[in-house]
N, CA and C of each residue as an Amber inpcrd file, in Angstrom:
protein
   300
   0.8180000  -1.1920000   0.0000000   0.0000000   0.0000000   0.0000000
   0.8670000   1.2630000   0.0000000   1.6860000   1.3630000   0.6660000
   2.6910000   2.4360000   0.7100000   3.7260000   2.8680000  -0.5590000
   3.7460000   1.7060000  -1.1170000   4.2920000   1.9700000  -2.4860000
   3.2940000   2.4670000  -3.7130000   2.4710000   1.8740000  -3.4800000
   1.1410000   2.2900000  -4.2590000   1.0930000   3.8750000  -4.1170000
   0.9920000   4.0660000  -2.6310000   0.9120000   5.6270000  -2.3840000
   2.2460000   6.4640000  -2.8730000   3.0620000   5.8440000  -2.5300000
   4.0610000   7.1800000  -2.9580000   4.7310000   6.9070000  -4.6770000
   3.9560000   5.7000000  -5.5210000   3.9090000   5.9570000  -7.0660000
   2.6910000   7.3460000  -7.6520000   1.7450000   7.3480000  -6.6980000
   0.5740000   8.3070000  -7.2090000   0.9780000  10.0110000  -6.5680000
   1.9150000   9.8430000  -5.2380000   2.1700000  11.1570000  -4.1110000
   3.8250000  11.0330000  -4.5510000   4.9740000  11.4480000  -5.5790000
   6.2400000  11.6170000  -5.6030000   6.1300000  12.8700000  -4.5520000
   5.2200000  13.3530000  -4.3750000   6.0690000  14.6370000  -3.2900000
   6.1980000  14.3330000  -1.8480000   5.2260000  13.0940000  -1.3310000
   5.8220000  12.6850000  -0.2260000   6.8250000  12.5890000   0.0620000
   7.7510000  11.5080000  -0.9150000   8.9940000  10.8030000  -1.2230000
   9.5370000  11.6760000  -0.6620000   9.5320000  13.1680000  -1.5680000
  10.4120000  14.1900000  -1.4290000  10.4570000  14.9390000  -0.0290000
   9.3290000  14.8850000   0.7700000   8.9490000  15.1700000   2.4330000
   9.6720000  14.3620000   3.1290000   9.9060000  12.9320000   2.3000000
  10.0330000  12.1680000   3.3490000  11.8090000  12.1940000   3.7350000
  12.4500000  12.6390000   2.2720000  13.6220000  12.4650000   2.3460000
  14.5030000  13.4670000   2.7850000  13.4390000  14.8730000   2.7160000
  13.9980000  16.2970000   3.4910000  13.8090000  16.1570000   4.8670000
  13.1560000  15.4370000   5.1680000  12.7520000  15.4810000   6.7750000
  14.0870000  14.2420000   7.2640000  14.2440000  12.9910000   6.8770000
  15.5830000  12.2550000   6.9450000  16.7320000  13.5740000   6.8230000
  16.6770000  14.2070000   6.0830000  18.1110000  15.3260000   5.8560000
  18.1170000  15.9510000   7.4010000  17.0750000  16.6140000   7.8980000
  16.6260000  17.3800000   8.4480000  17.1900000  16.7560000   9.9760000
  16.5380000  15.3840000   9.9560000  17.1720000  14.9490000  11.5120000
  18.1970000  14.6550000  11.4930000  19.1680000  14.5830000  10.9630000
  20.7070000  14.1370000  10.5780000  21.4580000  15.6900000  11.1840000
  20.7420000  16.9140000  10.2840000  21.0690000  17.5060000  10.9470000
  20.6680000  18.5200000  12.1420000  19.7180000  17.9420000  12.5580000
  19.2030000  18.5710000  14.5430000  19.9230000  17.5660000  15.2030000
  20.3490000  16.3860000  15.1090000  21.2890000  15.6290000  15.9230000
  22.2770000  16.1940000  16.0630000  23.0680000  16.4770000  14.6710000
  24.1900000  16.5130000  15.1150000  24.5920000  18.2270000  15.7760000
  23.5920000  18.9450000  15.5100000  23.8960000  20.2990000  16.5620000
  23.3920000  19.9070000  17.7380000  22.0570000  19.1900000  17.8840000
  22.1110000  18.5640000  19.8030000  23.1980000  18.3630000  19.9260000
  24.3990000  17.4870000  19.1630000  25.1900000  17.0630000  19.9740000
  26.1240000  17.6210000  20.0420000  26.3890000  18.6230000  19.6610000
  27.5310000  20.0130000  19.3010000  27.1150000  20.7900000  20.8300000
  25.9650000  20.9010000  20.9010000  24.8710000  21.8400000  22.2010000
  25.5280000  21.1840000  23.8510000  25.5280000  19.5040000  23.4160000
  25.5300000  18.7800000  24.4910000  26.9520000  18.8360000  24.8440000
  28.0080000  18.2310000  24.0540000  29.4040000  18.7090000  24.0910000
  29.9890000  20.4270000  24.9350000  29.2930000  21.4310000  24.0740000
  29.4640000  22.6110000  24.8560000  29.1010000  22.5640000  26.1880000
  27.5810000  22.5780000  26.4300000  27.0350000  22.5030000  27.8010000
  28.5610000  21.5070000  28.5020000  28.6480000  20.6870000  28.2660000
  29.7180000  19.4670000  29.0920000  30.5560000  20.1720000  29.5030000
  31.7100000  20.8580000  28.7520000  32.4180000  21.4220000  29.0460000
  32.4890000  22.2250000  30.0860000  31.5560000  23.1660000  29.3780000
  30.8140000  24.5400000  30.4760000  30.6560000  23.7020000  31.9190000
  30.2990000  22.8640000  32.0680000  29.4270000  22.1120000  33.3230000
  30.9000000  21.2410000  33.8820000  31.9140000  21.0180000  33.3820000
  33.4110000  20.8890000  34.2240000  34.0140000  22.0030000  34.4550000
  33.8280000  23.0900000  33.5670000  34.6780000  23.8110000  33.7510000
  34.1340000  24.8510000  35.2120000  32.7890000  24.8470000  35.3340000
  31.9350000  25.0480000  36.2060000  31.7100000  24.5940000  37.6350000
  31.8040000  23.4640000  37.7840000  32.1870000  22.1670000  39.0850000
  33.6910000  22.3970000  39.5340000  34.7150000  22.4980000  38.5840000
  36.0340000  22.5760000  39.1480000  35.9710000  24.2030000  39.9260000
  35.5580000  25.4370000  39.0870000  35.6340000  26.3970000  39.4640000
  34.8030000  26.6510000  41.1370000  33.6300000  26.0850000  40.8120000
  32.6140000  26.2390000  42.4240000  33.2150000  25.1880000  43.5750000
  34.2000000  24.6090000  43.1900000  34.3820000  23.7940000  44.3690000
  35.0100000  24.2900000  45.3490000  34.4730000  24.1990000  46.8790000
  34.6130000  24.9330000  48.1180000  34.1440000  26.4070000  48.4050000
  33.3020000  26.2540000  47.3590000  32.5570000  27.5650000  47.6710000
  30.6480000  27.3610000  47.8230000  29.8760000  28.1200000  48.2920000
  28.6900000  28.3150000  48.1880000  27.9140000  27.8380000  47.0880000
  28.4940000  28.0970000  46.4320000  27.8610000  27.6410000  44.8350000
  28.0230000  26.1250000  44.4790000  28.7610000  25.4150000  45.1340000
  28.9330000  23.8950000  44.7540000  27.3570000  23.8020000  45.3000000
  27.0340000  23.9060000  46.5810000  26.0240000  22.8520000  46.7850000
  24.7410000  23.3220000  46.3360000  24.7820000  24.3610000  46.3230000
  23.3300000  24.8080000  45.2970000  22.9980000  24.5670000  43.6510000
  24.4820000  24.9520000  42.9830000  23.9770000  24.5240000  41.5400000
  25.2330000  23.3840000  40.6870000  26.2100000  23.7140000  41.4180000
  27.0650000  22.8350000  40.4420000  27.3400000  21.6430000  41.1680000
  27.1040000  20.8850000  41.8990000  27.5810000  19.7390000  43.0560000
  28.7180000  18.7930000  42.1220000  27.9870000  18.4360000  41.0220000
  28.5390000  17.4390000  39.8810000  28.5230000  18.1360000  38.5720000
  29.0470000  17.8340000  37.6000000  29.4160000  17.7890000  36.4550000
  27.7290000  17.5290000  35.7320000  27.3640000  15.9460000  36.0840000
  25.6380000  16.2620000  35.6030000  24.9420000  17.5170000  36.3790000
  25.1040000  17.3850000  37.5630000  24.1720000  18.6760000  38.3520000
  24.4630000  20.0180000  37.2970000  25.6260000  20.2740000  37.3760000
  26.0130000  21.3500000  36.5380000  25.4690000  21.8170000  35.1310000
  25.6540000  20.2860000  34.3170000  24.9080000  20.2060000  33.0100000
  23.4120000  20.4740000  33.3460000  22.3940000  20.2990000  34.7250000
  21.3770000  20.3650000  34.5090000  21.1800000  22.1210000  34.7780000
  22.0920000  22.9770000  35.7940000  21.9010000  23.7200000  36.1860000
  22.0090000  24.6940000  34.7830000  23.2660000  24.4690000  34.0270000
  23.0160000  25.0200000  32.8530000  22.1480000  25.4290000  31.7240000
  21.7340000  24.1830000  31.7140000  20.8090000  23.8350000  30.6350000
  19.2190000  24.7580000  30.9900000  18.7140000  24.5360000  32.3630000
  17.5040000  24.6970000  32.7070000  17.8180000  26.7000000  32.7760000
  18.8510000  26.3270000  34.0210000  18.9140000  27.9600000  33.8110000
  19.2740000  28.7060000  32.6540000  19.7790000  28.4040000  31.6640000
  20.3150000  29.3790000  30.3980000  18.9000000  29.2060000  29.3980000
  18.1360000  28.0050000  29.5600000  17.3920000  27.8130000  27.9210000
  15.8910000  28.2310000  28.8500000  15.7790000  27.6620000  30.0760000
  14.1980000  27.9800000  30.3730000  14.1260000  28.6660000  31.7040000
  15.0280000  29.5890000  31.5870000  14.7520000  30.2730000  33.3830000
  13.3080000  30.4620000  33.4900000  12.2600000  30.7420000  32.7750000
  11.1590000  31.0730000  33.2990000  10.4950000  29.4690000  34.4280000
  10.8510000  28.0950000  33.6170000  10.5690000  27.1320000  34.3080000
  11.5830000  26.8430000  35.0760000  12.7380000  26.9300000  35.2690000
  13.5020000  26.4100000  36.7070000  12.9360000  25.6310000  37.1880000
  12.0700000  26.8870000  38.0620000  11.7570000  26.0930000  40.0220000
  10.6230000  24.7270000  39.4220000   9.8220000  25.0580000  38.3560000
   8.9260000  23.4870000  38.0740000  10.1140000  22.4630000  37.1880000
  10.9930000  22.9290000  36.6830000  11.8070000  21.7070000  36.2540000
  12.4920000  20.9230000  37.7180000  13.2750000  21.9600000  38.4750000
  13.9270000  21.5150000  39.7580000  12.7930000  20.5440000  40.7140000
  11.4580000  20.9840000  40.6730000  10.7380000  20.3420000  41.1990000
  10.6600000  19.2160000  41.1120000  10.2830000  18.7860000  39.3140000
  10.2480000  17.8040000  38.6170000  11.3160000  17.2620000  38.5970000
  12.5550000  17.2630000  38.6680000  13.6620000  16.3750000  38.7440000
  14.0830000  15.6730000  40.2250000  13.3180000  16.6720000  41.1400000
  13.5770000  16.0430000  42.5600000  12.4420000  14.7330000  43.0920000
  11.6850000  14.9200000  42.0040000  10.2950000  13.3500000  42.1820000
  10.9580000  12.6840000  41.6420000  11.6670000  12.1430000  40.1290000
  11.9960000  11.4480000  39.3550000  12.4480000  12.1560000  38.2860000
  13.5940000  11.4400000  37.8310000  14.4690000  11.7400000  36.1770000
  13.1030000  11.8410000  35.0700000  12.3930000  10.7450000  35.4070000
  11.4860000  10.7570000  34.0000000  10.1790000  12.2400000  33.8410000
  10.1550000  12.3700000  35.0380000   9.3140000  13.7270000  35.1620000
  10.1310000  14.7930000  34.3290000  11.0660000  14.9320000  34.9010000
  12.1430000  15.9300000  34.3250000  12.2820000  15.9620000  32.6650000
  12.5000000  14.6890000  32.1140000  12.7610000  14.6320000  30.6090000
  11.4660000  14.6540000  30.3480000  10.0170000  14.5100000  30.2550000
   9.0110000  14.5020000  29.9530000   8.6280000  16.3970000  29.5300000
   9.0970000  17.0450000  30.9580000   8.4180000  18.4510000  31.2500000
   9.9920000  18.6670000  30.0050000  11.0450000  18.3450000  29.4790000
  12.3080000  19.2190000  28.9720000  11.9350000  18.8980000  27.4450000
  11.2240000  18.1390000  27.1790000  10.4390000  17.7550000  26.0040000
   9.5410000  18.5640000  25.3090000   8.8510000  18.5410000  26.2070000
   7.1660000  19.6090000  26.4600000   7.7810000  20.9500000  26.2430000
   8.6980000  21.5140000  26.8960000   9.2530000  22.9450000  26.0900000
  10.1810000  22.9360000  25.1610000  10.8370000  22.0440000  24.6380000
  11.6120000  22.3280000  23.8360000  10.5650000  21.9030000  22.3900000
């Protein structure tokens, strides 16, 4: 059936194969995004350590990556992401979904 359809629809084909282009490349800047954040989020943990700021936002390297991420892309949600990550991880990626 699907071949049937896209002999009568060639412009699907063509949807279908820009949209394949398309996630090839939003991956690979997520992962350009994720790499930076990383960095930022060691270079961040080494710097706060023994100070005030370790135990509030940078504790770890992930803590850091989360503190980054939430605070730089969605300060308006923070305190409901922080919420949501202190019930469960999956709350957290569900609500980081939902805004992005």
């Amino acid at each position: 059936r699907m071949a049937r359809l896209l002999t009568v629809m060639p412009e699907l084909m063509v949807i279908l194969r820009a949209m394949a282009t398309a996630v090839k490349t939003v991956f690979t800047a997520l992962a350009f995004l994720v790499v930076i954040d990383y960095v930022f989020a060691v270079a961040f943990t080494q710097m706060a350590r023994g100070t005030g700021l370790e135990s509030s936002y940078f504790p770890s390297v992930l803590g850091s990556m989360n503190t980054l991420l939430i605070a730089g892309a969605f300060p308006d949600a923070e305190r409901i992401m922080q919420d949501a990550m202190s019930q469960h991880f999956l709350y957290w990626a569900v609500m980081l979904v939902y805004l992005v």
